[in-house]
N, C-alpha and C positions, 0 to 999 in steps of 0.2 A: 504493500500500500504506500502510497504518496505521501511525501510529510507538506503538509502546508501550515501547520499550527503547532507554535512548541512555546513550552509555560516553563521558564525557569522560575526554581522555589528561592531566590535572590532578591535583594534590591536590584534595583538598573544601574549599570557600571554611570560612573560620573563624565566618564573619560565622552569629549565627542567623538573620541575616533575608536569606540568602543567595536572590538571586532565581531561582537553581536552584531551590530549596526550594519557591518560588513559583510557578513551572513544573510542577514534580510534582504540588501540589497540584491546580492549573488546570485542568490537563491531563492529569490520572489517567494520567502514564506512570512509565516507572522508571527513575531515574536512576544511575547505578556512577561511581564517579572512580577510575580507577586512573596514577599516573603514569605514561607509557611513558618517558621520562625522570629522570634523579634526577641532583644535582649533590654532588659529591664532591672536597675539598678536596686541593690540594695541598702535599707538606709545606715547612717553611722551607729546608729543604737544596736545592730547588728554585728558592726566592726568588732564594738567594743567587746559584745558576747563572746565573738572568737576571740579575747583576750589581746586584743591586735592594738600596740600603742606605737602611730605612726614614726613617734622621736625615738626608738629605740635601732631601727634601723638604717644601714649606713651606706645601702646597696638595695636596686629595687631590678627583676627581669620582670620585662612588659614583653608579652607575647602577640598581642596585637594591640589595634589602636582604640579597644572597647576598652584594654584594661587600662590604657594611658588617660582616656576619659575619664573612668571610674576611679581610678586612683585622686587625679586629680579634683576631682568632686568628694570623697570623703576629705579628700585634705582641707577642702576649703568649707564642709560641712563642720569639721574638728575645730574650723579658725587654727589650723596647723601650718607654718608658715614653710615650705620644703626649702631645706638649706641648699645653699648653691653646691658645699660640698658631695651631695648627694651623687654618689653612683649611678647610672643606668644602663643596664645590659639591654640590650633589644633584637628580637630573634631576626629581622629581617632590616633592610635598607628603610623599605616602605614606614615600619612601623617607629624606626630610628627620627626620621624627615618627619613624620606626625610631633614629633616632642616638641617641633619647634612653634605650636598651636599654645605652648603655656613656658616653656622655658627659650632662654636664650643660648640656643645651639652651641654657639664656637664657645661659650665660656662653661660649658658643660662638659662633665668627665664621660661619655659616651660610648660603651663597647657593640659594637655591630655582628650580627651570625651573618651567617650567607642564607639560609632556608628553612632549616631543621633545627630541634632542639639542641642537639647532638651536634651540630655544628659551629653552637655556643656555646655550651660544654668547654672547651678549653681556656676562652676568653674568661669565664666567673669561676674556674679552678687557680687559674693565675693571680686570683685575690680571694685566696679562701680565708684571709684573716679577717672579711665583712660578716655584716649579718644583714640576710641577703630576707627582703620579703615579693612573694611569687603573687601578685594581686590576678584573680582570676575569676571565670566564670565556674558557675556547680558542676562542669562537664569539664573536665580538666582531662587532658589525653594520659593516658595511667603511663607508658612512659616516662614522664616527666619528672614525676617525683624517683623513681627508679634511678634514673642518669645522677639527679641531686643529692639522692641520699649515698650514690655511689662516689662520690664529688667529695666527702664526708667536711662539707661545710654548715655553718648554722642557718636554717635557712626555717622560711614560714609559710607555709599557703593560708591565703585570704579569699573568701568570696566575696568578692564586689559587686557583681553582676549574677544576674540567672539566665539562663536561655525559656523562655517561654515559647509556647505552641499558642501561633496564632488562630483566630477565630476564620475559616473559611467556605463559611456557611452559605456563600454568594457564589460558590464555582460550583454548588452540587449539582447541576443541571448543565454544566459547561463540558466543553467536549476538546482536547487537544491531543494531535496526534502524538507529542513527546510532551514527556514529563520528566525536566532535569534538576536531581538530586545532587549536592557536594557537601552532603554530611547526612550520618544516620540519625539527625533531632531531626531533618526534614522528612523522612521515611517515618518515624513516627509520629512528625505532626499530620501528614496524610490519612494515618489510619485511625489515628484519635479522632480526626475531623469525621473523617470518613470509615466508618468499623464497615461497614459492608463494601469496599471497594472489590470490584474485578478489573482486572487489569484488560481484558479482551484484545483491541488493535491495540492499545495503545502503548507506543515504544517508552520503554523505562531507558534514560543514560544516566550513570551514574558518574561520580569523583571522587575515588579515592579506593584502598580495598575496603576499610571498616564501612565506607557505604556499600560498596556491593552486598557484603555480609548481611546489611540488615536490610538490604533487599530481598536477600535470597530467603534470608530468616522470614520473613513475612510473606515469602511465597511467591517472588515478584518476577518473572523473568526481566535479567539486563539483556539491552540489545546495542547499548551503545558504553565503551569503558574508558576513561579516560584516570589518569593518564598512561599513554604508552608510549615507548620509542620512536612510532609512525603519530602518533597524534598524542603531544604532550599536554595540549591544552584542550578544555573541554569546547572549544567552541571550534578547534579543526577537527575533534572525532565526532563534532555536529555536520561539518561540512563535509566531512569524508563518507559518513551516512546518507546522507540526504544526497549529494551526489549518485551515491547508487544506487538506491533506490527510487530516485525519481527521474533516473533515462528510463525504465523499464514500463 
């Protein structure tokens, strides 16, 4: 069957030269972003529960740029003033360049990863005399604390943030030939929304293994994987699909 309708469970990239956009064009289909996820802060009076006292810590890893938000919201919920000396490890370029939304860059102590956890891994072993806190959503990838406690530095996780399953009681009558997934909350916010879903035509693409898994877990055929060596990003193992099957 022909793809002409595909509902990624995202917000819509910011970027104008977003390579969805470019897809659309290409391949005269129609693209919808609606999150089935949304993340929702939690407040300081919770901080405090997890025993979490901002001025104790001397080093902070921001894994992305929910948690540099969130961070910086209980800080200024505390009236906690963040010292210039402050540490920041951050797992990627991307979420590095966001610091610069509340602090001033070049006079910041800033360690950069390349991708992965594991890749900044050696940047916060190189300062294992901090006391490092992991400000985080309730879904933390179990990894992480794994690499940290092998790291054997003092380190804290905090939940800042929760991932919520959005309300999406508005698509149940909606029809799209794909349905693209890049995390397993979005696979279970479908089936929470939706407990009697059948999958019939329509093509599941997923991102990442852990999402496949809880596709499969829920019964889902994948028809579209990303990432691969042939198609690293999900939106050319969109174009590489839809390609083929819509000469035929």
């Amino acid at each position: 069957m022909k793809v002409k309708t595909i509902l990624i469970s995202q917000p819509e990239p910011k970027l104008e030269n977003s390579p969805y956009s470019e897809l659309e064009e290409k391949q005269k289909v129609k693209i919808d972003f609606i999150p089935f996820i949304h993340v929702e802060g939690v407040c300081s009076k919770d901080i405090r529960q997890q025993k979490i006292d901002l001025s104790k810590y001397t080093a902070i890893i921001l894994t992305s740029r929910n948690s540099v938000d969130h961070y910086f919201r209980i800080a200024e919920e505390m009236r906690y003033k963040v010292p210039d000396s402050l540490k920041y490890f951050c797992l990627s370029d991307a979420v590095a360049y966001y610091l610069q939304k509340y602090v001033v860059y070049r006079k910041r102590k800033i360690y950069v990863g390349k991708r992965t956890f594991s890749e900044l891994a050696p940047y916060i072993k190189k300062y294992k005399n901090e006391k490092f806190l992991l400000p985080s959503s309730d879904m933390l990838k179990p990894d992480v604390p794994k690499i940290l406690n092998k790291l054997g530095i003092e380190w804290k996780q905090g939940t800042f943030y929760k991932t919520v399953v959005s309300d999406l009681s508005h698509l149940r009558d909606v029809y799209y030939d794909v349905l693209v997934f890049f995390s397993p909350s979005g696979i279970k916010s479908l089936f929470e929304n939706f407990p009697d879903f059948e999958q019939k035509d329509t093509r599941i693409a997923v991102f990442g293994n852990t999402t496949v898994k809880a596709a499969k877990d829920h019964g889902l055929t994948v028809n579209i994987q990303a990432p691969t060596p042939e198609t690293p990003s999900m939106s050319m193992a969109l174009q590489k699909y839809i390609k083929e099957v819509n000469k035929k």
